[in-house]
mmJSON file of the N, C-alpha and C atoms, coordinates in Angstrom:
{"data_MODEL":{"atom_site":{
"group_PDB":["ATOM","ATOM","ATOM","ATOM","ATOM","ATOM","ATOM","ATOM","ATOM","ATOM","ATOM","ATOM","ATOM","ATOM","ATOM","ATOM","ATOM","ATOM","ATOM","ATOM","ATOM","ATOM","ATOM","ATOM","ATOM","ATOM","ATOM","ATOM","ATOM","ATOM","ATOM","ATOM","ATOM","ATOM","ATOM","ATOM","ATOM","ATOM","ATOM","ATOM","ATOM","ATOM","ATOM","ATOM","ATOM","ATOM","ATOM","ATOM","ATOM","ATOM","ATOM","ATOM","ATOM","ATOM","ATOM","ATOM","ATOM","ATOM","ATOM","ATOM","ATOM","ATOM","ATOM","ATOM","ATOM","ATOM","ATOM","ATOM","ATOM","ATOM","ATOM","ATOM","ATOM","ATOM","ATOM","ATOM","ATOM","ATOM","ATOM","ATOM","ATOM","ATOM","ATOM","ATOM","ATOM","ATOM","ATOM","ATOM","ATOM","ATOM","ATOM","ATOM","ATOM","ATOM","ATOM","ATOM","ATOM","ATOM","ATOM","ATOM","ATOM","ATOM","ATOM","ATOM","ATOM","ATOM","ATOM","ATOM","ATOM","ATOM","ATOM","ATOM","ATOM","ATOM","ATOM","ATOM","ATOM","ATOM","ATOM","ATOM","ATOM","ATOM","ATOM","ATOM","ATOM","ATOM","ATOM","ATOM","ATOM","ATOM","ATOM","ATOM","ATOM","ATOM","ATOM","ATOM","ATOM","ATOM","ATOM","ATOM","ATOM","ATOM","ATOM","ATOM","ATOM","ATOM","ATOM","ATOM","ATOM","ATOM","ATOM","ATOM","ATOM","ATOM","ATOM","ATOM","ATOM","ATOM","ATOM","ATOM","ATOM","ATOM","ATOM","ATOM","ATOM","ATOM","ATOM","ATOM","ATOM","ATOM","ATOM","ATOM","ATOM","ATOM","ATOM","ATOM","ATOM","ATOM","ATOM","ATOM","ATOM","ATOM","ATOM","ATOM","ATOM","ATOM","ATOM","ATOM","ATOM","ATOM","ATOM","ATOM","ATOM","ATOM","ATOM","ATOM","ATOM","ATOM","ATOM","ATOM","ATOM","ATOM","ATOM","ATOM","ATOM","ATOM","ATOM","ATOM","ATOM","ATOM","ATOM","ATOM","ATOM","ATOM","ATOM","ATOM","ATOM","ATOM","ATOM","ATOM","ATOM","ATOM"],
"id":[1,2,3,4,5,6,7,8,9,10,11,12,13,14,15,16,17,18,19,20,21,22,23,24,25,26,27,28,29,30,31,32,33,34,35,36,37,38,39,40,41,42,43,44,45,46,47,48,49,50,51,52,53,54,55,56,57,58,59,60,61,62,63,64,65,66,67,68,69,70,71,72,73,74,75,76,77,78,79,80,81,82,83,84,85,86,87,88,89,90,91,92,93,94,95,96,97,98,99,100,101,102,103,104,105,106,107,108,109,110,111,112,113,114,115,116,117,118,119,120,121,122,123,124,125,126,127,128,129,130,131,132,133,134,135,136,137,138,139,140,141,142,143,144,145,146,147,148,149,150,151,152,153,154,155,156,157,158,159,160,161,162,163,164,165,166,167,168,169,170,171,172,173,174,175,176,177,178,179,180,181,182,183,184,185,186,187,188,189,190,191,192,193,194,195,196,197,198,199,200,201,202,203,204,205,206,207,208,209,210,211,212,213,214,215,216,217,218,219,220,221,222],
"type_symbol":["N","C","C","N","C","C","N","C","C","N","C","C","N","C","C","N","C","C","N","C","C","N","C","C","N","C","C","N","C","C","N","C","C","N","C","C","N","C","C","N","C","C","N","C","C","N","C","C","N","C","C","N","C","C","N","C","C","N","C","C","N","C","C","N","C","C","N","C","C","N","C","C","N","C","C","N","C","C","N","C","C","N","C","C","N","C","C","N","C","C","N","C","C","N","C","C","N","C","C","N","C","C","N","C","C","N","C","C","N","C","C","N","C","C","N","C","C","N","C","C","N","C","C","N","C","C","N","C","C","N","C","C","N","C","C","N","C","C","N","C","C","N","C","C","N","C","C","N","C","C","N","C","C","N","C","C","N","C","C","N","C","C","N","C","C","N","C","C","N","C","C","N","C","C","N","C","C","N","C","C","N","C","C","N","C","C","N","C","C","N","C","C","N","C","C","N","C","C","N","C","C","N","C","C","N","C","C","N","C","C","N","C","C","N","C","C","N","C","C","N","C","C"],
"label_atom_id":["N","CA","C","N","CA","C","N","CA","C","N","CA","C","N","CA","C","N","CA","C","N","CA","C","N","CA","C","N","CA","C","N","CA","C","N","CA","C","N","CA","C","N","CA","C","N","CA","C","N","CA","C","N","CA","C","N","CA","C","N","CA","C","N","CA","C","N","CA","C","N","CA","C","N","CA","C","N","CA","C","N","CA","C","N","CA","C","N","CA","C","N","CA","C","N","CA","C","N","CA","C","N","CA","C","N","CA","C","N","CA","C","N","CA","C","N","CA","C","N","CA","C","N","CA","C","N","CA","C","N","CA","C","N","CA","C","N","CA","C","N","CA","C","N","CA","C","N","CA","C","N","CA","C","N","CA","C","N","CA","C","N","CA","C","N","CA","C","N","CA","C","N","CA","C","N","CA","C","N","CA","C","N","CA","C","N","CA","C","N","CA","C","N","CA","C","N","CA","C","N","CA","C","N","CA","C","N","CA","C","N","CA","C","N","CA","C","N","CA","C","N","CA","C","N","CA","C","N","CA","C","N","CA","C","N","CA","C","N","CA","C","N","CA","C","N","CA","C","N","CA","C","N","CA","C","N","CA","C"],
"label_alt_id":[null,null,null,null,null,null,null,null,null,null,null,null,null,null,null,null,null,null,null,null,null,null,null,null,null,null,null,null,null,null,null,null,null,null,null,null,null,null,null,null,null,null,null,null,null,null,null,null,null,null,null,null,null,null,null,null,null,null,null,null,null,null,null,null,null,null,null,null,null,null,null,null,null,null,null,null,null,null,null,null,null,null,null,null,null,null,null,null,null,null,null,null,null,null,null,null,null,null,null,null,null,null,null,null,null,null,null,null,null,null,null,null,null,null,null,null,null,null,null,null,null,null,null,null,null,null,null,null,null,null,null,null,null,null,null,null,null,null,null,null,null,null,null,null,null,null,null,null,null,null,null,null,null,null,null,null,null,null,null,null,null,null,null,null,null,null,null,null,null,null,null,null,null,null,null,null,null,null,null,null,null,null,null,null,null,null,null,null,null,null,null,null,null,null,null,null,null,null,null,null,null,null,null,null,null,null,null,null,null,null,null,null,null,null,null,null,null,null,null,null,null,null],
"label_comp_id":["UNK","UNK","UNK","UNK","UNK","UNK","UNK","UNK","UNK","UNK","UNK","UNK","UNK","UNK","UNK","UNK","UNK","UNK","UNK","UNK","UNK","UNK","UNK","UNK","UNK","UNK","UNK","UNK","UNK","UNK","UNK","UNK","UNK","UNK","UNK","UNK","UNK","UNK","UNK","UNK","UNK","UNK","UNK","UNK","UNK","UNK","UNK","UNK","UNK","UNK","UNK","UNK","UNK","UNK","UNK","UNK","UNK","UNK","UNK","UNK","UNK","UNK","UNK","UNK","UNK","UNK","UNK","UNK","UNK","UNK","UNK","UNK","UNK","UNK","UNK","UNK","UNK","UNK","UNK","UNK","UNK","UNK","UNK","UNK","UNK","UNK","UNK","UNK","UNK","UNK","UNK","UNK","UNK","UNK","UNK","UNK","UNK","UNK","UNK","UNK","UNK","UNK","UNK","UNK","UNK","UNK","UNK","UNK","UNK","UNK","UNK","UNK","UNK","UNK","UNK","UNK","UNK","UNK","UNK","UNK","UNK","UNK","UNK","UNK","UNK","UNK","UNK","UNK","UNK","UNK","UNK","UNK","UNK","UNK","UNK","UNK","UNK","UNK","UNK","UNK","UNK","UNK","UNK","UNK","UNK","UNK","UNK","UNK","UNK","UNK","UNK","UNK","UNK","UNK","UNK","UNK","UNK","UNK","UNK","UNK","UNK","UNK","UNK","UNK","UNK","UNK","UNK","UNK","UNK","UNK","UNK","UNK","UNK","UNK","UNK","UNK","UNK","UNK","UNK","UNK","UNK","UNK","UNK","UNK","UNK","UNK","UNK","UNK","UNK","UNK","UNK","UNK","UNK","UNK","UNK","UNK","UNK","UNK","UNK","UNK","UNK","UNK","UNK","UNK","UNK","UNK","UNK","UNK","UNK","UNK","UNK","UNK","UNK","UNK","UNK","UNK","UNK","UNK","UNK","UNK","UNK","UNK"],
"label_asym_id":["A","A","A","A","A","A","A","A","A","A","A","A","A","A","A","A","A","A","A","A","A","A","A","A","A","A","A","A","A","A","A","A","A","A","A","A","A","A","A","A","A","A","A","A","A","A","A","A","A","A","A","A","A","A","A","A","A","A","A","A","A","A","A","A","A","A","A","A","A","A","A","A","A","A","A","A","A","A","A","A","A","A","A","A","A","A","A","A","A","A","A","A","A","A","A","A","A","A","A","A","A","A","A","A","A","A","A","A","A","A","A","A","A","A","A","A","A","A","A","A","A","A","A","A","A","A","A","A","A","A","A","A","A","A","A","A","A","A","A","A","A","A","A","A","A","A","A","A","A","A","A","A","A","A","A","A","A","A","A","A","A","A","A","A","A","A","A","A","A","A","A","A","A","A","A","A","A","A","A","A","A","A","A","A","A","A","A","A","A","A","A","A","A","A","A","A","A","A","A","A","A","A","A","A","A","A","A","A","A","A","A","A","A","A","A","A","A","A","A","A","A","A"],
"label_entity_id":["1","1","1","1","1","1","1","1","1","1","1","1","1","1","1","1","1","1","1","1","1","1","1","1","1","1","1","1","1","1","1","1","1","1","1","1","1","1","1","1","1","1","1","1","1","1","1","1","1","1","1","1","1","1","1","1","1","1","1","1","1","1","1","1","1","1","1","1","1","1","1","1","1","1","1","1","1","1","1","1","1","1","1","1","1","1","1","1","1","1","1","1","1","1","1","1","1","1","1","1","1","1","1","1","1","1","1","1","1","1","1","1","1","1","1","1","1","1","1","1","1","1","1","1","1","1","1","1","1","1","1","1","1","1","1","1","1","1","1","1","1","1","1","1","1","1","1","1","1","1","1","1","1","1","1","1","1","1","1","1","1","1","1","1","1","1","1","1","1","1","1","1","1","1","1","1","1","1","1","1","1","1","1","1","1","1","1","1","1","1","1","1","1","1","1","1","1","1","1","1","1","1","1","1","1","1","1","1","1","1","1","1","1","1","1","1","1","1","1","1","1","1"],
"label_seq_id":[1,1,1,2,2,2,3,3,3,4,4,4,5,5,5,6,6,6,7,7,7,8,8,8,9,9,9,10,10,10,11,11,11,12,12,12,13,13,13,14,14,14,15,15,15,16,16,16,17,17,17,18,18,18,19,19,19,20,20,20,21,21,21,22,22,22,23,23,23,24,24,24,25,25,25,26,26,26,27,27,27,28,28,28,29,29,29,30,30,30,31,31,31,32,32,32,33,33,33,34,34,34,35,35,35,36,36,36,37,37,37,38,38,38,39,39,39,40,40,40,41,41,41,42,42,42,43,43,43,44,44,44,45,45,45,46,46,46,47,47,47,48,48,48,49,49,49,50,50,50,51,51,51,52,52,52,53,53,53,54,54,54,55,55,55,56,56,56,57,57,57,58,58,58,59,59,59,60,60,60,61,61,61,62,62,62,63,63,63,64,64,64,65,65,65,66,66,66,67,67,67,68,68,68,69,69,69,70,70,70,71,71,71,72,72,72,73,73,73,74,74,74],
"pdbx_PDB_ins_code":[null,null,null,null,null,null,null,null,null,null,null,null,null,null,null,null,null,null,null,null,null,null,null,null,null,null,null,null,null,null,null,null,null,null,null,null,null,null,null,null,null,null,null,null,null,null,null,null,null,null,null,null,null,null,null,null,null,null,null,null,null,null,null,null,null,null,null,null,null,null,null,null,null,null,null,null,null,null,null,null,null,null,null,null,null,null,null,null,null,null,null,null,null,null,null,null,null,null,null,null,null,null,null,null,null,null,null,null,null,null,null,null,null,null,null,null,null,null,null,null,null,null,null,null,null,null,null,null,null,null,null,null,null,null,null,null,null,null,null,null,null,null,null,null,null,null,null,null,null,null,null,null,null,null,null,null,null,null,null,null,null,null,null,null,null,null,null,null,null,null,null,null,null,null,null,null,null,null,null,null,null,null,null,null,null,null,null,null,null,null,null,null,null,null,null,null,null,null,null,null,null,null,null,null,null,null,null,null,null,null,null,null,null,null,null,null,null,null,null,null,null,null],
"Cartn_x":[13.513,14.604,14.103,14.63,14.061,14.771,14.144,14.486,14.822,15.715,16.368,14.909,14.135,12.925,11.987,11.778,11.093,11.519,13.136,13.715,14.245,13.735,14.016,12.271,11.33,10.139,10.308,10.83,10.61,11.337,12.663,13.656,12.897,12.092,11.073,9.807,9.704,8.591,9.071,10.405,10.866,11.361,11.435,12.256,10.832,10.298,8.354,8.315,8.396,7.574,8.894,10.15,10.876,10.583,10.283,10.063,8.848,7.721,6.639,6.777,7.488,8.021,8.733,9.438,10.493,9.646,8.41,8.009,6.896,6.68,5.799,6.496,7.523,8.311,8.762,8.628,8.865,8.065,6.7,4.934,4.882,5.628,4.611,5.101,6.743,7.043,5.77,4.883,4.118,3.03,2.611,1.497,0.905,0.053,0.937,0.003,-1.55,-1.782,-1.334,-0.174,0.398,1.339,0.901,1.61,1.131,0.614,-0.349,-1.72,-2.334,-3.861,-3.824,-5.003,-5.548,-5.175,-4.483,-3.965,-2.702,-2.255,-0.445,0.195,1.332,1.605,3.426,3.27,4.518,5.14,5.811,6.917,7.819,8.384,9.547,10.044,10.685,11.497,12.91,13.676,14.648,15.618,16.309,17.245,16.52,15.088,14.367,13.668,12.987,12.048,11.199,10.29,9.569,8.398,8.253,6.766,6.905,4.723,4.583,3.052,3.027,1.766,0.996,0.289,-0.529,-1.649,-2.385,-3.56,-3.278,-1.962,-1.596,-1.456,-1.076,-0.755,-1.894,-3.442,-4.183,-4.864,-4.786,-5.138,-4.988,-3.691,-2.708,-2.816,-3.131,-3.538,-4.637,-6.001,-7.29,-7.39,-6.512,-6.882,-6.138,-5.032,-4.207,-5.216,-6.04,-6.593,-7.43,-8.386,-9.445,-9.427,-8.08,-7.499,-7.3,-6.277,-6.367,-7.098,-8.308,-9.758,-10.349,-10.495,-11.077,-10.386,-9.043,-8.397,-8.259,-8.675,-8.455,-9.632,-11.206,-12.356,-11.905,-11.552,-11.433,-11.134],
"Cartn_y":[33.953,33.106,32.164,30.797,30.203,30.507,30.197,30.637,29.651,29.569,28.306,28.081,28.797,28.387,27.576,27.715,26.737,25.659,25.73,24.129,23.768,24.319,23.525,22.954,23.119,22.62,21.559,21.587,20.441,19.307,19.642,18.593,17.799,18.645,18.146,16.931,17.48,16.55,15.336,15.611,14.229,13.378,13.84,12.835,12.47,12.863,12.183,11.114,11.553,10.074,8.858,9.822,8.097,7.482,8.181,7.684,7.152,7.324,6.673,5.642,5.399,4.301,3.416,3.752,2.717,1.806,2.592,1.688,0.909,0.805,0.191,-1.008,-0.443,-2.154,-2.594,-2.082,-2.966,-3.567,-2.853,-3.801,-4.278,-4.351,-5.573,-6.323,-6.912,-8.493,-9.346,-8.246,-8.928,-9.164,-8.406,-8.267,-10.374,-11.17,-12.511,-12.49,-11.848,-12.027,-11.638,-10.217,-9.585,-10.477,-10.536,-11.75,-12.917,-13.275,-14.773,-14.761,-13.258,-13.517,-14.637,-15.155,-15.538,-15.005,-14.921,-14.584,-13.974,-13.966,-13.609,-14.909,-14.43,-15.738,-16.037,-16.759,-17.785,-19.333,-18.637,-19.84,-20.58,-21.352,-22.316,-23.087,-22.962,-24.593,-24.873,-25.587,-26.235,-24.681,-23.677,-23.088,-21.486,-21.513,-20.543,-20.194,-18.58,-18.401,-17.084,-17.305,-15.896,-15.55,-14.495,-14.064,-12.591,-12.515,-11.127,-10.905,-10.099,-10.583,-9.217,-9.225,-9.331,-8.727,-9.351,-9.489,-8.415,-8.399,-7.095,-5.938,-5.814,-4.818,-4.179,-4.732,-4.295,-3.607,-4.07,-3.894,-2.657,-2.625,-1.475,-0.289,-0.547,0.812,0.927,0.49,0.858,1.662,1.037,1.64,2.701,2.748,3.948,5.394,4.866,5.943,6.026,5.582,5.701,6.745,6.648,7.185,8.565,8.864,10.363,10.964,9.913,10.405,11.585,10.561,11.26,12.522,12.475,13.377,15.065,14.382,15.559,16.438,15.668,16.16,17.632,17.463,17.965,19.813],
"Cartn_z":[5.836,6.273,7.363,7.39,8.577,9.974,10.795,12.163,12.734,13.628,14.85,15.376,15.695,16.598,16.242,14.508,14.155,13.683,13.4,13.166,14.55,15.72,16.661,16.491,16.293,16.401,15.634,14.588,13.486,14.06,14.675,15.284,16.554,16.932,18.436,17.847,16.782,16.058,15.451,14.764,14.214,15.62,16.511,17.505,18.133,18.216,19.169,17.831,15.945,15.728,15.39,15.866,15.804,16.678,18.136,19.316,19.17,18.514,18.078,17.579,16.7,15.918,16.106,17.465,17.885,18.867,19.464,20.466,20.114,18.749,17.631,17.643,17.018,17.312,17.82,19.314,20.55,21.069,20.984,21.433,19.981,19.197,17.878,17.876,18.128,18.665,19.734,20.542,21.709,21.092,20.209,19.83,18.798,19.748,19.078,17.736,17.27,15.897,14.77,15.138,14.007,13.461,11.916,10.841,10.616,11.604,11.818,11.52,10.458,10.136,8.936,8.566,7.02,6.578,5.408,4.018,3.795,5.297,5.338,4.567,3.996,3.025,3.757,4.073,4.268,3.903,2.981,2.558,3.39,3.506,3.487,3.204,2.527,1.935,2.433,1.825,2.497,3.023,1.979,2.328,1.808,1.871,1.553,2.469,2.818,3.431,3.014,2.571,1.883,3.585,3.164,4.302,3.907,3.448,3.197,4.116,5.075,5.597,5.251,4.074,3.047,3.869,4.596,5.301,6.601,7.152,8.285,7.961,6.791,6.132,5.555,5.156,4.93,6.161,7.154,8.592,8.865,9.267,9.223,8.749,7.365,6.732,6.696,6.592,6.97,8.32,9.498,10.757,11.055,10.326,10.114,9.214,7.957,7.104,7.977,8.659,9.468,10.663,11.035,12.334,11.795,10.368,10.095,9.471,9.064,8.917,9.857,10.76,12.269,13.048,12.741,13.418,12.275,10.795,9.914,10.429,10.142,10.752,11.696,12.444,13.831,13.515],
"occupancy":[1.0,1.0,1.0,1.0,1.0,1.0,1.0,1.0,1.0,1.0,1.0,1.0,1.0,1.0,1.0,1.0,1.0,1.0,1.0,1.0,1.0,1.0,1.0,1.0,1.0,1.0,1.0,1.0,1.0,1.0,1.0,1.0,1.0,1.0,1.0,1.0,1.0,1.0,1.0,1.0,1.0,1.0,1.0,1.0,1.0,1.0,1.0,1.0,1.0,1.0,1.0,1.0,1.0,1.0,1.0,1.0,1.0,1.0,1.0,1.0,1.0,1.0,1.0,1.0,1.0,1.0,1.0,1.0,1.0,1.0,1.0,1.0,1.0,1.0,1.0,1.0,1.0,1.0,1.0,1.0,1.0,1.0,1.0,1.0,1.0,1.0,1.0,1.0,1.0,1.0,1.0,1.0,1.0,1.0,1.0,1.0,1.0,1.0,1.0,1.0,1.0,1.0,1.0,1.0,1.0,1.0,1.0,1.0,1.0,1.0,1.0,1.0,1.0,1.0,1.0,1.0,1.0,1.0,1.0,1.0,1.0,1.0,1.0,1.0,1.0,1.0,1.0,1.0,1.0,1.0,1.0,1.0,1.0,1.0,1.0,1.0,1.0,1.0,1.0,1.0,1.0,1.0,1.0,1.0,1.0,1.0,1.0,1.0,1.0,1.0,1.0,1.0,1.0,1.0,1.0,1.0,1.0,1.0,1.0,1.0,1.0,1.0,1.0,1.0,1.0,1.0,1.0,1.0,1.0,1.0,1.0,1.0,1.0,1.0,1.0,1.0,1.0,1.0,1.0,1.0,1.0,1.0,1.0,1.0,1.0,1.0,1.0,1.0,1.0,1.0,1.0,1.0,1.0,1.0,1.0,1.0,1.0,1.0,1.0,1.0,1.0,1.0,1.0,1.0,1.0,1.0,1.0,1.0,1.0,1.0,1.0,1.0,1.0,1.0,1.0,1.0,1.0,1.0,1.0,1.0,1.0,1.0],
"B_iso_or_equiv":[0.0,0.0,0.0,0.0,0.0,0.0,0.0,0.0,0.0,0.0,0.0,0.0,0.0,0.0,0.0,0.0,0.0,0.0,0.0,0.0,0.0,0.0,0.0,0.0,0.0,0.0,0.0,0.0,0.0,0.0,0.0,0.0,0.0,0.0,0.0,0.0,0.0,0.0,0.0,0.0,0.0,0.0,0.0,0.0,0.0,0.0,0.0,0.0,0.0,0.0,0.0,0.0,0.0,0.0,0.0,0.0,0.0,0.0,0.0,0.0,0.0,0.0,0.0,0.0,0.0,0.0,0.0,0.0,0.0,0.0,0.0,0.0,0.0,0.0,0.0,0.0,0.0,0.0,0.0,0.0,0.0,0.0,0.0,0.0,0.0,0.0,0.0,0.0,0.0,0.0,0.0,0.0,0.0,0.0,0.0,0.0,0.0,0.0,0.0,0.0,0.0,0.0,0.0,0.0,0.0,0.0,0.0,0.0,0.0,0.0,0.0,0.0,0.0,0.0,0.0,0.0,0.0,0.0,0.0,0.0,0.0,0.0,0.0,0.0,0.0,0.0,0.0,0.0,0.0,0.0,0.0,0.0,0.0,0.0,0.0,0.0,0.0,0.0,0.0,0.0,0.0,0.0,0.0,0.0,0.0,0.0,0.0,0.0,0.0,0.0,0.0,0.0,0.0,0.0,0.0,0.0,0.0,0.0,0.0,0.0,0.0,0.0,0.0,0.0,0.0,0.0,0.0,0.0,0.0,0.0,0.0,0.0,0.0,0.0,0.0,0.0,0.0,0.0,0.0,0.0,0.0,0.0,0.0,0.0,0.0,0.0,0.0,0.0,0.0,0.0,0.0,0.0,0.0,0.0,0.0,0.0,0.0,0.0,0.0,0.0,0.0,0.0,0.0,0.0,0.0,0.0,0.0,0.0,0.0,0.0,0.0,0.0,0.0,0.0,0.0,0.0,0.0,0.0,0.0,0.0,0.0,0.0],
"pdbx_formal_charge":[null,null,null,null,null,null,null,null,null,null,null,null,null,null,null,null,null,null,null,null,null,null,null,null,null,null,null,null,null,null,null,null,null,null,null,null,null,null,null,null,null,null,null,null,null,null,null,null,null,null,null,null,null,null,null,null,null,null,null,null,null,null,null,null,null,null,null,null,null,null,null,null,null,null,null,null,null,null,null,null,null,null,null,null,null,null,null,null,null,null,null,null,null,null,null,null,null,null,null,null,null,null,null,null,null,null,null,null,null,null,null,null,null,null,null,null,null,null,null,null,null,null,null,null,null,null,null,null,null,null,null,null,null,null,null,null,null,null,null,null,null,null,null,null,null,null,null,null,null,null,null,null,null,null,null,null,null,null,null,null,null,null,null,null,null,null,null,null,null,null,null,null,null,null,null,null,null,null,null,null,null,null,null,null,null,null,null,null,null,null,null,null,null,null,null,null,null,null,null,null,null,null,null,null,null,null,null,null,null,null,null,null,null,null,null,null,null,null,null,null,null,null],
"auth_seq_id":[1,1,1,2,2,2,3,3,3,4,4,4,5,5,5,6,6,6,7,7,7,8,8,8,9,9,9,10,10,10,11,11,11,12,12,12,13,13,13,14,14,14,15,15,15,16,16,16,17,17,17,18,18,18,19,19,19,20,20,20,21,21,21,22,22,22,23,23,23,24,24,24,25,25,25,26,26,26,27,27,27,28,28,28,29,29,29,30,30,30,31,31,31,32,32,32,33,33,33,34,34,34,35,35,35,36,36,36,37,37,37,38,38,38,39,39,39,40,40,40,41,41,41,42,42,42,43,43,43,44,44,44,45,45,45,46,46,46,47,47,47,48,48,48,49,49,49,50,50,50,51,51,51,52,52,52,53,53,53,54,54,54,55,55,55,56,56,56,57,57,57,58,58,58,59,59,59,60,60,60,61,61,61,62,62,62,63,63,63,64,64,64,65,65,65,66,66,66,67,67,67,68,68,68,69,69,69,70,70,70,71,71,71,72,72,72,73,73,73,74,74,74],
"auth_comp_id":["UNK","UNK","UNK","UNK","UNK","UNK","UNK","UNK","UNK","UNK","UNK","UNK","UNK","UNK","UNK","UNK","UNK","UNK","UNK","UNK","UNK","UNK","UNK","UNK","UNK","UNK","UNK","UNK","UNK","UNK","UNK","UNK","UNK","UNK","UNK","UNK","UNK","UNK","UNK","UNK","UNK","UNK","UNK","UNK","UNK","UNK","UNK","UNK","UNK","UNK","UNK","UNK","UNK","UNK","UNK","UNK","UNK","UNK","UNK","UNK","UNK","UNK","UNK","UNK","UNK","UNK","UNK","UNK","UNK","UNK","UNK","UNK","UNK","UNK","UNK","UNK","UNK","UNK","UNK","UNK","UNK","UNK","UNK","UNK","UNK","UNK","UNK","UNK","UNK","UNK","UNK","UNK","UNK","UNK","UNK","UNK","UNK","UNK","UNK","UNK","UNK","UNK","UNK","UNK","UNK","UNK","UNK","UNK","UNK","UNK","UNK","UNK","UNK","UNK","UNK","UNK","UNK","UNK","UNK","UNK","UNK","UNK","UNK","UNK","UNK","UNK","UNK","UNK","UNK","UNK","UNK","UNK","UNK","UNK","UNK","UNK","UNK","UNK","UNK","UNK","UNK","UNK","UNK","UNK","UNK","UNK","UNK","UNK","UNK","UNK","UNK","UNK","UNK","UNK","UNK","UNK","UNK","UNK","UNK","UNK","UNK","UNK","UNK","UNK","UNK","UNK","UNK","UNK","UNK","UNK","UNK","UNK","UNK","UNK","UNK","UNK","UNK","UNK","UNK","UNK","UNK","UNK","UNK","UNK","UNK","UNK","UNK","UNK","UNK","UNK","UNK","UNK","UNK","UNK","UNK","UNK","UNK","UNK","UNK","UNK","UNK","UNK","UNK","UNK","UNK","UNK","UNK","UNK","UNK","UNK","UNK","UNK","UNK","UNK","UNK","UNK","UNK","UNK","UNK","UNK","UNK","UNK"],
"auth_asym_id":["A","A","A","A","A","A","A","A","A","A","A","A","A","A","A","A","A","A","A","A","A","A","A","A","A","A","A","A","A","A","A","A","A","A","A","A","A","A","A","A","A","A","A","A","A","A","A","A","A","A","A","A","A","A","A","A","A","A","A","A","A","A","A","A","A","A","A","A","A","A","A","A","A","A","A","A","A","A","A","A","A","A","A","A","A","A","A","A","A","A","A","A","A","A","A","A","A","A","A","A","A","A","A","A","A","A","A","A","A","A","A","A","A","A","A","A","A","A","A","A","A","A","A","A","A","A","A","A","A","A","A","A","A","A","A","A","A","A","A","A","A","A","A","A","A","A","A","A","A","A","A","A","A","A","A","A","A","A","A","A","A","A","A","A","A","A","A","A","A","A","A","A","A","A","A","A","A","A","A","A","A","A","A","A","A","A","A","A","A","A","A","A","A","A","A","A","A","A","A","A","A","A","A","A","A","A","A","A","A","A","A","A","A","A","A","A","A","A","A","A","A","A"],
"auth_atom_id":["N","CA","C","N","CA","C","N","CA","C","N","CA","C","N","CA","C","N","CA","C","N","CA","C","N","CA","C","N","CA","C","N","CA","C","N","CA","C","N","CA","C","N","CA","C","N","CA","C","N","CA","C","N","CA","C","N","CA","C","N","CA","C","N","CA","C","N","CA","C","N","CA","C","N","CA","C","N","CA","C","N","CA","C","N","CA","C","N","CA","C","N","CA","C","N","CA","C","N","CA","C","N","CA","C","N","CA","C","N","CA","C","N","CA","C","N","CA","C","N","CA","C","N","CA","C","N","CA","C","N","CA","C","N","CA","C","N","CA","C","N","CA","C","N","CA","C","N","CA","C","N","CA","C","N","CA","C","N","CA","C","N","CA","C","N","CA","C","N","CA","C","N","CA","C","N","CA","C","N","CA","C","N","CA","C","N","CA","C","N","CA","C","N","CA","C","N","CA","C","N","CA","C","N","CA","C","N","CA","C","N","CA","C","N","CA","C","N","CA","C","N","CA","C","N","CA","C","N","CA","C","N","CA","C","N","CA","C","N","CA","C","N","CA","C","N","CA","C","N","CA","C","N","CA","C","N","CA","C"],
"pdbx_PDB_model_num":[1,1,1,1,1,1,1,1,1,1,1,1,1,1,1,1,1,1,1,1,1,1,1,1,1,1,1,1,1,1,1,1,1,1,1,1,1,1,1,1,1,1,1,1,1,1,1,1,1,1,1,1,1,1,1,1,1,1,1,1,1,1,1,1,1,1,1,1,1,1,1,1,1,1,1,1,1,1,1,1,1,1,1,1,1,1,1,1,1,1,1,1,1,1,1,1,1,1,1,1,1,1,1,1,1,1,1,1,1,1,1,1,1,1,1,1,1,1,1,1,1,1,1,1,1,1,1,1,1,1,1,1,1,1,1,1,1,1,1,1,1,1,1,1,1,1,1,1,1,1,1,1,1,1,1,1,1,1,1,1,1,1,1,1,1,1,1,1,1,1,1,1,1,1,1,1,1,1,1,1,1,1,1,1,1,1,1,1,1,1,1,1,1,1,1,1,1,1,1,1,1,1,1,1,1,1,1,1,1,1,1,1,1,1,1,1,1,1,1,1,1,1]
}}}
């Protein structure tokens, strides 16, 4: 049966990576190259606006797999 003790652990863990996550996107408005590399693609036309940044997103996840590369090691 599960125990209060360990779904209080789990509840402790989901609130650290929203809190992880929230302050991601509070330093990535600052952050001024994120979206603005080579090969991010942005549209605009008159009553249109596309943007997929393509090129951050590759970023992102390389330094992300890289990161739980290193930390699986361990």
């Amino acid at each position: 049966m599960f125990e209060l003790n360990s779904a209080g652990k789990v509840l402790m863990l989901f609130g650290i990576i929203i809190f992880l996550v929230g302050g991601l996107f509070v330093v990535g408005g600052k952050v001024p190259w994120i979206g603005k590399l080579p090969g991010d693609i942005y549209v605009q036309k008159n009553n249109y606006t596309f943007f997929f940044p393509i090129t951050t997103c590759i970023i992102i996840s390389l330094t992300l797999s890289l990161l739980l590369i290193l930390l699986r090691r361990r």
